[in-house]
C-alpha positions as CSV (number, residue, x, y, z in Angstrom):
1,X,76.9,1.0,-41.9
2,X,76.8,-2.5,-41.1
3,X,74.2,-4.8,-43.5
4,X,72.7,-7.8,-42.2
5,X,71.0,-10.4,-44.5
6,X,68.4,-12.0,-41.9
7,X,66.2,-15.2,-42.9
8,X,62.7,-15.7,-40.4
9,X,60.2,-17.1,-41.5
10,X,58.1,-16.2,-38.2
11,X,56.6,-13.0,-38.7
12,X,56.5,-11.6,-35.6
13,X,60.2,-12.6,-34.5
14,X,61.0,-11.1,-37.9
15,X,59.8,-7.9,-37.4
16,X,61.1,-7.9,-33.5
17,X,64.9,-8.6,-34.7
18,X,64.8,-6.5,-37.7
19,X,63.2,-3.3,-35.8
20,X,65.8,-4.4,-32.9
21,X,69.0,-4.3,-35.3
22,X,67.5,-1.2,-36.9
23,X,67.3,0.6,-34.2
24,X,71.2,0.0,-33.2
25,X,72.5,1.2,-36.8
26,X,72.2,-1.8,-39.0
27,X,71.0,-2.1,-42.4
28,X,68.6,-5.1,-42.5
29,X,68.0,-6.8,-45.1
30,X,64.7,-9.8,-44.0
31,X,63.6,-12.5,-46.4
32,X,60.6,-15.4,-44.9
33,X,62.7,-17.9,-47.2
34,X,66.5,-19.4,-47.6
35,X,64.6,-20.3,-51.3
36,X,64.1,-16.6,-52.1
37,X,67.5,-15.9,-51.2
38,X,68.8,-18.3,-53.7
39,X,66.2,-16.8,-56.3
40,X,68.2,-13.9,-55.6
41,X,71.4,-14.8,-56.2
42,X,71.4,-16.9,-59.7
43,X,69.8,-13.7,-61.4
């Protein structure tokens, strides 16, 4: 399975392209923030 990292900070177009990429096999991974995403990465 494919896994997508997917930054939107717009609720409802978050939700639509996750549950969209979902839905055709991919593993989605959604953060609101490029910020969290480097939170992420320097633990």
């Amino acid at each position: 399975m494919v896994h997508i990292l997917y930054i939107e900070d717009e609720v409802e177009i978050g939700n639509w392209v996750s549950q969209k990429l979902t839905q055709r096999g991919y593993e989605v991974t959604w953060l609101t923030s490029g910020e969290v995403l480097s939170i992420m990465w320097s633990k």
